[in-house]
KOLFI-565450 format. One record per residue (C-alpha): residue number from 1; x, y, z. Coordinates in Angstrom, 2 decimals. Layout:
N
   k    east   north      up
 NUM       X       Y       Z
...
! end
This chain:
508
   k    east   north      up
   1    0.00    0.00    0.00
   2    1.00    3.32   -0.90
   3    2.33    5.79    2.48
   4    0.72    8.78    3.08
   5    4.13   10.53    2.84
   6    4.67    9.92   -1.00
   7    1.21   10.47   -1.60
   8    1.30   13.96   -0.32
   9    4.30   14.27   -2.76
  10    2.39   13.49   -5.28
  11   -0.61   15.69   -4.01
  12    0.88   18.64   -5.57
  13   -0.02   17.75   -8.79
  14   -4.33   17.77   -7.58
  15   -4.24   21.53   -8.00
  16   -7.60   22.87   -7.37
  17   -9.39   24.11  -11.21
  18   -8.44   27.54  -11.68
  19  -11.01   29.45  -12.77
  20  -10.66   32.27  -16.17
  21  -12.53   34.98  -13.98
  22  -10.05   36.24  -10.72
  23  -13.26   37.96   -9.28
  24  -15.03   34.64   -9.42
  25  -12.02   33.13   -8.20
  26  -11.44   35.35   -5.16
  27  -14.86   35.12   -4.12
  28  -15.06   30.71   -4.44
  29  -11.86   30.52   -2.54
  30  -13.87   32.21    0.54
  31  -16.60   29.71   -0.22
  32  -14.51   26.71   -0.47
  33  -14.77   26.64   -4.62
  34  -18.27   26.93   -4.30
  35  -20.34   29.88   -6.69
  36  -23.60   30.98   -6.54
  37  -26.19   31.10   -8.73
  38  -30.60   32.07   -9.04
  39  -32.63   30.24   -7.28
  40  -34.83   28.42  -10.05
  41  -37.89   25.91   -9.95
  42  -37.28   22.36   -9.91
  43  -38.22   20.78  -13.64
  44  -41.24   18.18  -13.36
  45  -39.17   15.18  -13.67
  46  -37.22   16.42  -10.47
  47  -40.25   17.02   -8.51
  48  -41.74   13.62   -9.86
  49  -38.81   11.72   -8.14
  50  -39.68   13.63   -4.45
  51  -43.00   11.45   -4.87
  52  -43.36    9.32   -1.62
  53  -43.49    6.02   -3.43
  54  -40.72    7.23   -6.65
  55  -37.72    8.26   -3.67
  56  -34.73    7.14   -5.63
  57  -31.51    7.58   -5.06
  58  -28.67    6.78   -7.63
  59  -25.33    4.80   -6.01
  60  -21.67    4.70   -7.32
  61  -19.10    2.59   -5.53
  62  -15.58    3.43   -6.55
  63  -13.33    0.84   -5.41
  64   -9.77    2.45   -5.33
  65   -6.06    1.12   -5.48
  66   -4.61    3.05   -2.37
  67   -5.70    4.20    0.57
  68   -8.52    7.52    0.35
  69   -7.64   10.64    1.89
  70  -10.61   12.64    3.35
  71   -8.45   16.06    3.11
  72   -7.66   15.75   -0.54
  73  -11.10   14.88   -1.67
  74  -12.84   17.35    0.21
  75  -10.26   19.93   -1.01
  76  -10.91   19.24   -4.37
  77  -14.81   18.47   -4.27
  78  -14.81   22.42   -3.30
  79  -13.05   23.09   -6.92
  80  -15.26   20.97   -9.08
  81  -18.53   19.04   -7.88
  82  -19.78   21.77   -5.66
  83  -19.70   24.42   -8.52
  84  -22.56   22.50  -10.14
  85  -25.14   24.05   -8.32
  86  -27.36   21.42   -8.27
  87  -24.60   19.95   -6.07
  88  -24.59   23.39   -4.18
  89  -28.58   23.86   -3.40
  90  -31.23   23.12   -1.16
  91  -34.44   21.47   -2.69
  92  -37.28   24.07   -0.78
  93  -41.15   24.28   -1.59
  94  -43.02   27.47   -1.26
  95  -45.67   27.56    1.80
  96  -47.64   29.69   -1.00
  97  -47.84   27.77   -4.02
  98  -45.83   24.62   -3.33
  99  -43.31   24.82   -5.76
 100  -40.13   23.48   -4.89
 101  -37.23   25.56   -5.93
 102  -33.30   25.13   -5.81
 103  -32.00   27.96   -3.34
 104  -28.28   28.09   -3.26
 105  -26.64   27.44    0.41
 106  -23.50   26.85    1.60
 107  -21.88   23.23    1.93
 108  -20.46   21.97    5.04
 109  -18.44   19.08    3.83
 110  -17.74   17.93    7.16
 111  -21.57   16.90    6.59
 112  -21.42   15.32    3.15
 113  -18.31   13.66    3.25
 114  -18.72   10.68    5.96
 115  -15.43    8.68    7.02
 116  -16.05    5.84    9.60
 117  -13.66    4.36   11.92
 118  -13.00    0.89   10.71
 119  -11.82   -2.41   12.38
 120   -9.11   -3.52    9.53
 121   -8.81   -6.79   11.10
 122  -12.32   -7.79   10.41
 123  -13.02  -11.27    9.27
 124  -15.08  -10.29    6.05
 125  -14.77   -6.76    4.74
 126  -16.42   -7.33    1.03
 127  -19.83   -8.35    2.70
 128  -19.09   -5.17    5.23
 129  -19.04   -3.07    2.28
 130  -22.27   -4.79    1.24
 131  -24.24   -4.29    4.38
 132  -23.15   -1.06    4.39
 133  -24.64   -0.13    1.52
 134  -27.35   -2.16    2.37
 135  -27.65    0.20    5.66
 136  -27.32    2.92    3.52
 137  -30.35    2.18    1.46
 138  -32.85    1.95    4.66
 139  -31.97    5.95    4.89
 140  -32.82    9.15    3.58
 141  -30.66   12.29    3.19
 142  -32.14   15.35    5.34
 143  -33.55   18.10    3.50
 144  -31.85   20.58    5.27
 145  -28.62   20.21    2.90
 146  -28.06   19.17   -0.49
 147  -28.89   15.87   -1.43
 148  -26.18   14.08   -2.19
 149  -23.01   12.78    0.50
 150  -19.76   10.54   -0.06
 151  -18.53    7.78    2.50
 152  -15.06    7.24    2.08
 153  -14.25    3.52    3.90
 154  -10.44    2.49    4.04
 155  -10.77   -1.02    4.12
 156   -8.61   -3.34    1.99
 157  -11.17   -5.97    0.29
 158  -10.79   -8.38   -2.52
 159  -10.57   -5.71   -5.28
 160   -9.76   -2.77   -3.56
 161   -7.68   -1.04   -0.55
 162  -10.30    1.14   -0.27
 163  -13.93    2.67   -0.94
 164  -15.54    5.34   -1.97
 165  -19.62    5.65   -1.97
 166  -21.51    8.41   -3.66
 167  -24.93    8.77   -2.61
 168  -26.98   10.94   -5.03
 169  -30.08   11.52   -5.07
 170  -32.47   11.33   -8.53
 171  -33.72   14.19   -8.28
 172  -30.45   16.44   -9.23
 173  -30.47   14.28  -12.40
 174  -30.60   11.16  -14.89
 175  -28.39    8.43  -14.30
 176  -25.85    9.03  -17.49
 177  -25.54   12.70  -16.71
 178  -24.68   12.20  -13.02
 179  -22.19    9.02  -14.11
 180  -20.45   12.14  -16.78
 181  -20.06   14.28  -14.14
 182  -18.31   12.40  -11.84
 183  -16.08   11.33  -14.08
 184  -15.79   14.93  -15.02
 185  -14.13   14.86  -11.81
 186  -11.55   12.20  -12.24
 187   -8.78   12.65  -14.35
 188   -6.56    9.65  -16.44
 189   -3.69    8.71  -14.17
 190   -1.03    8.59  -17.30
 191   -2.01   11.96  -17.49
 192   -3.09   14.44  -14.62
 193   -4.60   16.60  -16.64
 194   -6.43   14.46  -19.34
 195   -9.91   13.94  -18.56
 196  -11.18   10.35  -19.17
 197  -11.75    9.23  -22.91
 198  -15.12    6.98  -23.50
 199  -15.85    4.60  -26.23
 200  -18.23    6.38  -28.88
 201  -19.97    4.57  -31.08
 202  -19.26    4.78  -34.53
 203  -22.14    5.04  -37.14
 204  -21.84    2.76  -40.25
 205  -21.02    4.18  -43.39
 206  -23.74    4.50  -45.64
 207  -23.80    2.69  -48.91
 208  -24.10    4.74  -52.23
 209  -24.55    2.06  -54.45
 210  -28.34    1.48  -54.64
 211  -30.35    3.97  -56.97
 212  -32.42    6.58  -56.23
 213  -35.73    4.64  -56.17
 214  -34.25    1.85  -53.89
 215  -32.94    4.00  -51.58
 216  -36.46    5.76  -51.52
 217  -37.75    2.66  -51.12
 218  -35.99    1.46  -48.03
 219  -36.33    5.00  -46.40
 220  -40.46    4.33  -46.90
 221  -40.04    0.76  -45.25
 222  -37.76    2.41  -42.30
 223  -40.43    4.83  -41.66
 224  -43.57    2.58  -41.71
 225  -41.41    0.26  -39.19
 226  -40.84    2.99  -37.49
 227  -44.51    4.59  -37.32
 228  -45.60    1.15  -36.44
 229  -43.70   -0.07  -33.91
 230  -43.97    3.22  -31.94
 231  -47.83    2.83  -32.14
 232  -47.98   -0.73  -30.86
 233  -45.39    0.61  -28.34
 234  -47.60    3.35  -27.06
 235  -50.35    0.86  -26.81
 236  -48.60   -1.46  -25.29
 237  -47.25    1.56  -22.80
 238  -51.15    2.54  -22.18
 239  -52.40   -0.76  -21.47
 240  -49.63   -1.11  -18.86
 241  -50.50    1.83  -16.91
 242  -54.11    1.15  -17.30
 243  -54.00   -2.73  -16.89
 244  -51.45   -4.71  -18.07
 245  -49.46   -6.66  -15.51
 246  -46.40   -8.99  -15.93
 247  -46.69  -12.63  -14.82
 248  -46.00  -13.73  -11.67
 249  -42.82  -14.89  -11.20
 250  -40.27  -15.43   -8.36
 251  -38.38  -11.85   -9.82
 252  -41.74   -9.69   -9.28
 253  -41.59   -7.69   -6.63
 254  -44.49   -7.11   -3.81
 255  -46.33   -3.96   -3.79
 256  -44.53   -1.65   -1.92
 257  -41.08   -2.59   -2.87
 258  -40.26    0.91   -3.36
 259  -39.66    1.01    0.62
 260  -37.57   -1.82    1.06
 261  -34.22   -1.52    1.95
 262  -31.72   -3.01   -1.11
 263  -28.62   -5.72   -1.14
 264  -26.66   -4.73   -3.91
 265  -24.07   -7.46   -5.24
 266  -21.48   -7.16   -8.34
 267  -19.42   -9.66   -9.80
 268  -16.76   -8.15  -12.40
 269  -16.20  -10.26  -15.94
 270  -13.54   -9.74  -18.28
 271  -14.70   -7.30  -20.89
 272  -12.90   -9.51  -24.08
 273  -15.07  -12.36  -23.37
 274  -18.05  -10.19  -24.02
 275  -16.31   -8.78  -27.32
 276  -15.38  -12.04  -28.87
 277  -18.82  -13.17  -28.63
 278  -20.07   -9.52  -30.22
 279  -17.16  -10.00  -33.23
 280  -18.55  -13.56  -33.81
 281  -21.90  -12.43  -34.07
 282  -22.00   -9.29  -35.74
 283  -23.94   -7.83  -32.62
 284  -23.02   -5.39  -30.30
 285  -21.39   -5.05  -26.63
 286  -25.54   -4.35  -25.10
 287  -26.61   -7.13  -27.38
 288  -24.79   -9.49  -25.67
 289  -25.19   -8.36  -21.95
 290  -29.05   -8.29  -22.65
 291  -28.51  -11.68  -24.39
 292  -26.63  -13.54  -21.54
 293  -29.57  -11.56  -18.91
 294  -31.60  -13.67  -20.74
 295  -29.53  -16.79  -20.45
 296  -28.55  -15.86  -16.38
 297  -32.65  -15.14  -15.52
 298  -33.95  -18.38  -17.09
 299  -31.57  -20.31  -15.22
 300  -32.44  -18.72  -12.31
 301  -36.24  -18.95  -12.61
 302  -36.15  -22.05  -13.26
 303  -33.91  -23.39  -10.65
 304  -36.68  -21.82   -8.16
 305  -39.28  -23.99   -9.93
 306  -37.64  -26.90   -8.81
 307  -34.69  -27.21  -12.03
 308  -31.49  -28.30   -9.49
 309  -29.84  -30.90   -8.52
 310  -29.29  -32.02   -5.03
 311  -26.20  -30.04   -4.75
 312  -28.96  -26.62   -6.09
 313  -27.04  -27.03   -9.28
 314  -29.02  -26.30  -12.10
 315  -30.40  -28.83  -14.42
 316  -31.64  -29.19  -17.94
 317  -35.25  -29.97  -16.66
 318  -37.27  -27.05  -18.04
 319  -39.57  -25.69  -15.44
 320  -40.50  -22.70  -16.76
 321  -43.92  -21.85  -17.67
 322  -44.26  -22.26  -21.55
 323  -46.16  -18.06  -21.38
 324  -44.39  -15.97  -19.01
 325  -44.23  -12.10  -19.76
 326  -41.08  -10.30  -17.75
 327  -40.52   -6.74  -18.82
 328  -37.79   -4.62  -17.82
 329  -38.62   -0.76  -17.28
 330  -35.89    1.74  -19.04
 331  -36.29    5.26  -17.65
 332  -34.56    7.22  -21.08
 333  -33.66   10.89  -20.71
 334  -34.57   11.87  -23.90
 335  -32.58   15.10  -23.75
 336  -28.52   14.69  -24.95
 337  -26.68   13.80  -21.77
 338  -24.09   16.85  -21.57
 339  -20.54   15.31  -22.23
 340  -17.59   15.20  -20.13
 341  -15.61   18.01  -21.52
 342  -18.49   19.85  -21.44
 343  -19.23   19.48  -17.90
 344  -15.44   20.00  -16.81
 345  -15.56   23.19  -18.54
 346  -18.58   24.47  -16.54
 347  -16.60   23.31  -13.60
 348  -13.69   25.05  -14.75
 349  -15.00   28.12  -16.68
 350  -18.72   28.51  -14.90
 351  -20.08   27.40  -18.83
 352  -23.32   26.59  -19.18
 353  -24.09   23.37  -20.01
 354  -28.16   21.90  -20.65
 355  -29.00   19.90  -17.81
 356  -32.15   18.20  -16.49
 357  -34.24   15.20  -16.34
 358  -36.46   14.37  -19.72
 359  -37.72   10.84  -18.78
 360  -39.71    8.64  -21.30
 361  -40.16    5.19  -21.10
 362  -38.94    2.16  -22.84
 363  -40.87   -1.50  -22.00
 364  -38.27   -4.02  -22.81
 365  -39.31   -7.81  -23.03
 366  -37.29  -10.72  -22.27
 367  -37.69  -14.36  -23.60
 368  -37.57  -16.38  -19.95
 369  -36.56  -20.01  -21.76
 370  -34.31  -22.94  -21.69
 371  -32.46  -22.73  -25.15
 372  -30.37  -25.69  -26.55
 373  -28.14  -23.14  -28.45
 374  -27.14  -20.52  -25.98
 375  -25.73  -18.05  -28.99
 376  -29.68  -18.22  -29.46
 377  -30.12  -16.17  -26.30
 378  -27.83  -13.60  -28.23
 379  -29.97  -13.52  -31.20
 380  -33.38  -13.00  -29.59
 381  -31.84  -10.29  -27.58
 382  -30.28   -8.71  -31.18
 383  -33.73   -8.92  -32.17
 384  -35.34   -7.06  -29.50
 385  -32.68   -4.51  -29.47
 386  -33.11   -3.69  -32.94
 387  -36.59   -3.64  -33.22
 388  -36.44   -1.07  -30.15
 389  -34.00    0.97  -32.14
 390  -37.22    1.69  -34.70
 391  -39.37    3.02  -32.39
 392  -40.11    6.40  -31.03
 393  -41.22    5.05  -27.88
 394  -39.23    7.28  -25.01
 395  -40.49   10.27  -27.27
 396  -44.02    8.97  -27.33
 397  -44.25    8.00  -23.59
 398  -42.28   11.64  -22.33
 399  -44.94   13.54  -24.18
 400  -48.22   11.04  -22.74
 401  -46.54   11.83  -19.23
 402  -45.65   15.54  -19.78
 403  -49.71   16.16  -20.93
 404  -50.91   13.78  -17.72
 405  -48.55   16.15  -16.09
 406  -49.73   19.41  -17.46
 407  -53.82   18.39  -16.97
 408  -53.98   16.50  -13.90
 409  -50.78   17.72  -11.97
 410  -47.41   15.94  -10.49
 411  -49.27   13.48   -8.34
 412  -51.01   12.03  -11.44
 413  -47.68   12.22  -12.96
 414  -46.65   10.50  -10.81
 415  -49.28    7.60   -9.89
 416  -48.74    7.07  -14.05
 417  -45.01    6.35  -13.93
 418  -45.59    4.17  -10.26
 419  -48.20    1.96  -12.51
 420  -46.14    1.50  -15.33
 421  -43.03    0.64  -13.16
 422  -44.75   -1.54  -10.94
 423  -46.61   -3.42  -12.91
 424  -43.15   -4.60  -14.99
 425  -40.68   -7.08  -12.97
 426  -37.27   -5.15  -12.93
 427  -34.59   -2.30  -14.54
 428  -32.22   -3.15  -16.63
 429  -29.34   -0.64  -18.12
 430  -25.88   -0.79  -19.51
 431  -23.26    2.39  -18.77
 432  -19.99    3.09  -20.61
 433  -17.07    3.77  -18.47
 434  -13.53    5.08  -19.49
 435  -10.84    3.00  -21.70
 436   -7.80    4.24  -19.84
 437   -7.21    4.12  -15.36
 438   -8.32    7.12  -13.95
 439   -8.04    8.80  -10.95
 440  -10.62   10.00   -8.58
 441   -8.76   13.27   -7.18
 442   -5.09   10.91   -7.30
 443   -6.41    7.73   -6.14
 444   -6.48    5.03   -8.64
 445   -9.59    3.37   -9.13
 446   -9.49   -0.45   -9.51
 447  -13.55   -0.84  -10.30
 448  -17.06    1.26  -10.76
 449  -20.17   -0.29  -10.15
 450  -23.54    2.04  -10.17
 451  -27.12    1.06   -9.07
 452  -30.04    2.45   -7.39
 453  -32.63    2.20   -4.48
 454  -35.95    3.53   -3.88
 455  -37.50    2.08   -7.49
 456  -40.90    0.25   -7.26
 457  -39.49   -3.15   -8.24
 458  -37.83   -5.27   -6.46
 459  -34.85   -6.25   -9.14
 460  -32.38   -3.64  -10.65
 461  -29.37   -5.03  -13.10
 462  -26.82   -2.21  -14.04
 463  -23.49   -3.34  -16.56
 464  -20.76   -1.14  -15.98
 465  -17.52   -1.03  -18.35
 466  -14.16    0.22  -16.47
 467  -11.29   -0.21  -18.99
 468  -11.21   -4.42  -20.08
 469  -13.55   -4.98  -16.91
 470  -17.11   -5.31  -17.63
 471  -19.23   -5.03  -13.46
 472  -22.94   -6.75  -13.27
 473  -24.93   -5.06  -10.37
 474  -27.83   -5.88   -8.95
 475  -29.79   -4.35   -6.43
 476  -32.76   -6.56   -5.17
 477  -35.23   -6.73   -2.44
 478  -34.13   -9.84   -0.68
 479  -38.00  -10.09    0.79
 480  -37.83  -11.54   -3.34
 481  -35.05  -12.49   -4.26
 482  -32.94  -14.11   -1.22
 483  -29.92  -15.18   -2.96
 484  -28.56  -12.16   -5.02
 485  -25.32  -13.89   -5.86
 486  -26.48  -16.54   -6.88
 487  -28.34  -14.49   -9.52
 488  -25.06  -12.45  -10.57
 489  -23.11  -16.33  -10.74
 490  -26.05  -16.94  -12.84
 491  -24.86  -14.16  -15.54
 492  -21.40  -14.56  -15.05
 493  -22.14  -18.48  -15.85
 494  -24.52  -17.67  -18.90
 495  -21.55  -15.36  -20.72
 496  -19.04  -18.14  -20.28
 497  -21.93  -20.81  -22.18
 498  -22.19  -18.54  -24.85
 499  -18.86  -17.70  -25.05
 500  -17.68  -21.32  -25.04
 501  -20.53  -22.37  -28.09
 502  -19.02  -19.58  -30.03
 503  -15.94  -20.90  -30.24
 504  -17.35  -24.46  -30.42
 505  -18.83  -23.62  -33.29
 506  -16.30  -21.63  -34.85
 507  -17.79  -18.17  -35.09
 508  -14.49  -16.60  -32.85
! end
């Protein structure tokens, strides 16, 4: 492990963000970095996610390589997070009106930046870290402050000497655009001052070599797929909040799951065994994570309906029912997420940069089934993927909530998006992380895993990429789902199946 001496020789280099404006500087440095800014109302989306049963709160745990030291983060959370004033604001509602606005305050880090005293000898410290989050989820953050704080645990565990937890609540914004701003804070540890560089995807060239009529032909087809799907979307999106239910099955949460504290698990795959099943394919990196889902969730169902051995192996005895319909929810801020550089230059420079919660809604299926072929989990999941990819859905659903919102008010708003989420069985998301080792404010980070608690279902699966490392999260209500790892082993044991029948066969 790394002293504290040479690390303070190396804390020279975590110079605070010097700011273009030496008025605005002079005035942050008496205000620890912080600025100020107009108090404004909070957007519906943000007020939506203050409802009693939609109290989310977004988690990142940064697992680091050396030991955390309270001074320097704190020091350097003055110079970047806290001039984001959503960071920087209290979350008040009018005694008039009942609007809730953001009214700029004052951060007392000592407040926001928890560091327990820790027993290093302790017998198990990766299922501390776990209950501790799990503590963390049966809480709240006061009212009185802004709604975010960071515990920062030195404790050497499996994959880390030490963690950090942020604690953020939904309401300061989507899940991408918080995930870009803290790693607006981090920089690449090759290079100090290099922010970190993620994977973009590139857009496939465009062939010229149909003529004019076929290429009108297939832009007519790509809009009636379009125009279709998003109708039977929307349908499908009304008769859920109306009616519509998903089967019963042992991943369905009880009603009021949205209370329940949360166990959140990760395992951590290597990120080349996802790719060479991708390159064999011709899919992509989401493709295959929804694919071997899939795979990990049938095995898992239907080891509860009695599929195991008597070692609770699981078997090739298919007791699943033939019709089961399991829907994950997607939550899709439908405006851009503001990029890195973007957001470290509003740090930096006070630029403004568009941020704010959009939220439409995306109902995606998954095929629960016992497949001979396991690349055939792969495939279905392509399918669904793609046929996703021609809707308009999250447009469609944003603007049925925003007119619920603007005739009946936020608590129909918000009884709409507690039906539709409710009546599906889970979450399910895939984040991009950086290519390169960064740094959160000089410590090394060895692994990033994000989730969430507070969501009206009782299952929440989150992939995170961190350089050749691909993290599988879940956060479940164990009222539903006892054994958590065993679901994550469940993944991790579908991606090596598929991954092993793709080379079987050749395809790698």
């Amino acid at each position: 492990m790394e002293s504290e001496n040479s690390f303070r020789l190396r804390k020279q280099a975590l110079k605070p963000i010097e700011t273009r404006k030496r008025e605005e500087k002079e005035e942050g440095s008496k205000n620890n970095g912080q600025t100020t800014c107009e108090e404004e109302p909070l957007s519906p989306s943000s007020r939506l996610y203050h409802e009693h049963n939609f109290n989310v709160y977004v988690i990142a745990i940064m697992g680091c390589k050396t030991r955390i030291y309270p001074d320097v983060v704190k020091a350097n959370l003055g110079h970047t997070l806290l001039r984001h004033p959503r960071f920087s604001s209290l979350q008040v509602e009018d005694e008039k009106n009942g609007e809730m606005r953001w009214v700029p305050t004052q951060v007392d880090l000592e407040r926001h930046v928890i560091v327990p005293e820790l027993d290093q000898n302790m017998d198990s410290p990766d299922k501390f870290i776990e209950d501790y989050v799990h503590d963390l989820s049966k809480t709240t953050i006061d009212k009185s402050q802004p709604l975010w704080d960071l515990h920062l645990l030195n404790l050497r565990t499996s994959q880390s000497e030490s963690v950090g937890i942020f604690r953020i609540h939904h309401s300061l914004g989507d899940g991408t655009s918080l995930l870009s701003l803290l790693l607006a804070c981090t920089r690449k540890t090759k290079d100090s001052r290099a922010l970190p560089t993620i994977p973009i995807r590139k857009k496939p060239e465009k062939k010229n070599d149909r003529r004019g009529f076929q290429r009108f032909m297939l832009r007519f087809w790509f809009m009636l797929q379009v125009f279709w799907n998003t109708v039977v979307d929307v349908i499908m999106f009304l008769a859920t909040a109306l009616f519509l239910t998903d089967t019963p099955n042992p991943l369905k949460g009880l009603p009021g799951s949205e209370s329940t504290p949360r166990r959140i698990v990760h395992r951590t795959v290597n990120l080349d065994d996802i790719k060479i099943v991708k390159n064999a394919m011709g899919t992509t990196i989401n493709d295959v994570a929804f694919g071997m889902t899939q795979a990990g969730l049938s095995r898992y169902i239907n080891r509860i309906n009695g599929g195991q051995n008597k070692d609770g192996g699981a078997t090739e005895t298919n007791n699943i029912p033939k019709s089961i319909r399991l829907r994950s929810t997607l939550l899709v801020n439908i405006r851009p997420a503001p990029g890195i550089q973007a957001l470290a230059d509003m740090m930096e420079e006070d630029a403004e940069v568009k941020w704010g919660n959009w939220i439409g809604y995306v109902l995606l299926p998954f095929t629960i089934a016992l497949r001979k072929n396991p690349l055939d989990y792969v495939r279905n999941a392509k399918a669904i993927i793609d046929r996703k990819k021609r809707s308009l859905e999250a447009i469609a659903t944003f603007y049925i909530a925003d007119i619920a919102l603007k005739l009946f008010g936020i608590k129909a708003a918000g009884a709409l998006s507690h039906k539709v989420v409710s009546r599906t069985t889970m979450c399910f998301s895939n984040m991009v992380g950086p290519l390169e080792e960064i740094g959160f404010y000089g410590h090394p980070m060895a692994f990033l895993a994000t989730s969430s608690y507070g969501q009206p279902y009782a299952l929440m699966i989150n992939f995170q990429s961190y350089i050749d490392k691909m993290t599988i999260v879940l956060s479940v209500d164990e009222g539903t789902i006892p054994d958590p790892g065993q679901l994550c082993d469940d993944i991790v044991e579908s991606l090596r199946l598929i991954k092993e029948a793709a080379l079987t066969r050749g395809l790698a």
